[in-house]
C-alpha positions, 0 to 999 in steps of 0.5 A: 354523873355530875349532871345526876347528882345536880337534877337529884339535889335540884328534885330534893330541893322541888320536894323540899323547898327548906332542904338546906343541905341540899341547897348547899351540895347543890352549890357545890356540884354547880360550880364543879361543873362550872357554872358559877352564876348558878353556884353564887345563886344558891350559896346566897340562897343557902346563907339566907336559909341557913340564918333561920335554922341554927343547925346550919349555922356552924356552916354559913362561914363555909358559904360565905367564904364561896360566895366571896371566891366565886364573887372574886373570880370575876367569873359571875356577879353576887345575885341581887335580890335574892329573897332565900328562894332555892335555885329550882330548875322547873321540871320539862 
């Protein structure tokens, strides 16, 4: 189920490259099924496409605070780099 939900906000997001609440689901279902250098990918993806939209930015304190839990946890490093492209696994 876990799986689906991921390919689902992954396929929203291939539609819709400015989907942010997608993008910000998607962290989330990415590190439930712990895959954090996935989840810190797209939650810093997320920050920089929430900055440009201010419906989004009463959230970005949400992002932060998982992007600075998952950078603690020594489980993945902050991506370096990142231009605010959305994490996108190319369709088979």
């Amino acid at each position: 189920a876990l799986d689906a939900e991921i390919d689902a906000y992954q396929n929203a997001i291939r539609i819709k490259a400015r989907y942010p609440q997608a993008l910000f689901n998607l962290a989330y279902a990415l590190d439930e099924r712990g895959d954090t250098a996935q989840a810190l990918k797209a939650w810093t993806d997320y920050v920089v496409m929430a900055k440009e939209i201010p419906q989004e930015k009463a959230f970005i304190g949400t992002a932060e605070g998982e992007i600075k839990r998952l950078s603690e946890s020594g489980k993945a490093k902050a991506p370096q780099g990142s231009q605010g492209s959305p994490v996108i696994v190319p369709a088979p």
